[in-house]
C-alpha positions as CSV (number, residue, x, y, z in Angstrom):
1,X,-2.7,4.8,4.6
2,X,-0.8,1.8,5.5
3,X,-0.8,2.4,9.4
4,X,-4.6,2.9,9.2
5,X,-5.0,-0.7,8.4
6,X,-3.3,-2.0,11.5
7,X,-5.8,0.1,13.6
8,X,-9.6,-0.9,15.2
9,X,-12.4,-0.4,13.0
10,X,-13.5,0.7,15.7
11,X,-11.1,3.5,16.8
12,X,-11.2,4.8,13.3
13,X,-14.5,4.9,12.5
14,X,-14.8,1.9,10.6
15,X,-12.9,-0.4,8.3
16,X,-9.9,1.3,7.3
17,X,-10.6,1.4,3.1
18,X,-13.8,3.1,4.1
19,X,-12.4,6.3,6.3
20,X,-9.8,7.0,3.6
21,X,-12.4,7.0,1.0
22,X,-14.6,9.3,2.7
23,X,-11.5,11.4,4.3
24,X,-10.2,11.8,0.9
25,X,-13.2,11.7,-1.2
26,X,-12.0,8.8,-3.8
27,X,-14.2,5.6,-4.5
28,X,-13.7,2.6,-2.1
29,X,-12.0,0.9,-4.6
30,X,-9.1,3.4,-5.1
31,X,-9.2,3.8,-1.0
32,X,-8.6,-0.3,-1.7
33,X,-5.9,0.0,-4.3
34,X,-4.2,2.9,-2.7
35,X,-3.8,0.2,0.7
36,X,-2.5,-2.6,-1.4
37,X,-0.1,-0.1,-3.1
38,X,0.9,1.3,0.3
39,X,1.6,-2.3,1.7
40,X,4.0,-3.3,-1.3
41,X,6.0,0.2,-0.4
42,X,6.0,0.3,3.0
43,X,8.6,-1.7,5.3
44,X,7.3,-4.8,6.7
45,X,7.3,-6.5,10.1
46,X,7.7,-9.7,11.1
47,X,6.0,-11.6,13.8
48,X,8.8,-11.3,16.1
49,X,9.2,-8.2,15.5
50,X,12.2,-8.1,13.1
51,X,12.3,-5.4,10.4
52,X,11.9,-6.4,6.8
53,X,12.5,-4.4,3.5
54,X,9.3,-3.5,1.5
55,X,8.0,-6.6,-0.8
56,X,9.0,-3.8,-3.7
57,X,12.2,-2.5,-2.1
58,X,13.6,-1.1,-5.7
59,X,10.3,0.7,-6.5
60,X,9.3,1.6,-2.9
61,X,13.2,4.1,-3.4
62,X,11.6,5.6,-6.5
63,X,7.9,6.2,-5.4
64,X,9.5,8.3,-2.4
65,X,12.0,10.2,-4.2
66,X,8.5,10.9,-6.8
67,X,10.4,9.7,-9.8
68,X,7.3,7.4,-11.0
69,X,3.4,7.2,-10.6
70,X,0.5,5.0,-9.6
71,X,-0.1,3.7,-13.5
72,X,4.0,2.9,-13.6
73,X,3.5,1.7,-10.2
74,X,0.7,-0.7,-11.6
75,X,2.9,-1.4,-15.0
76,X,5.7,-2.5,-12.9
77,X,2.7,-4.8,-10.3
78,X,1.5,-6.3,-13.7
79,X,4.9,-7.4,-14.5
80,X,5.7,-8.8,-11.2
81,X,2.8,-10.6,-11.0
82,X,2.9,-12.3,-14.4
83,X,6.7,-13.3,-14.5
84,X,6.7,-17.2,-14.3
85,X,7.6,-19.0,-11.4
């Protein structure tokens, strides 16, 4: 999921939320959710090229070893995202 949204629209057959859903038969908004989800877990690049960690590097261990779900997943995104600065 994450390395389709690097690609061409127009290698892939259009914009990349819009194969998954129809290759996996989910709604556009999960094939949206399901991206975002992908590009917290996934390691990141810079623009030089350097390696990074995932923004979630704790969680991103855990999803891969299957020890937790999409709705802890989105538990632990709510949490993140309303901690104050």
């Amino acid at each position: 999921v994450h390395s389709l949204a690097a690609e061409d629209p127009a290698a892939i057959g259009g914009p990349a939320h819009k194969v998954i859903a129809d290759w996996c038969r989910i709604s556009y908004t999960e094939s949206r959710r399901r991206m975002r989800n992908a590009a917290q877990l996934a390691p990141r690049v810079t623009l030089t090229g350097q390696q990074l960690p995932p923004e979630l590097p704790a969680t991103a261990r855990v999803w891969r070893q299957g020890l937790i779900d999409t709705e802890h997943l989105r538990v632990m995104q709510t949490f993140l995202r309303e901690l104050p600065v």
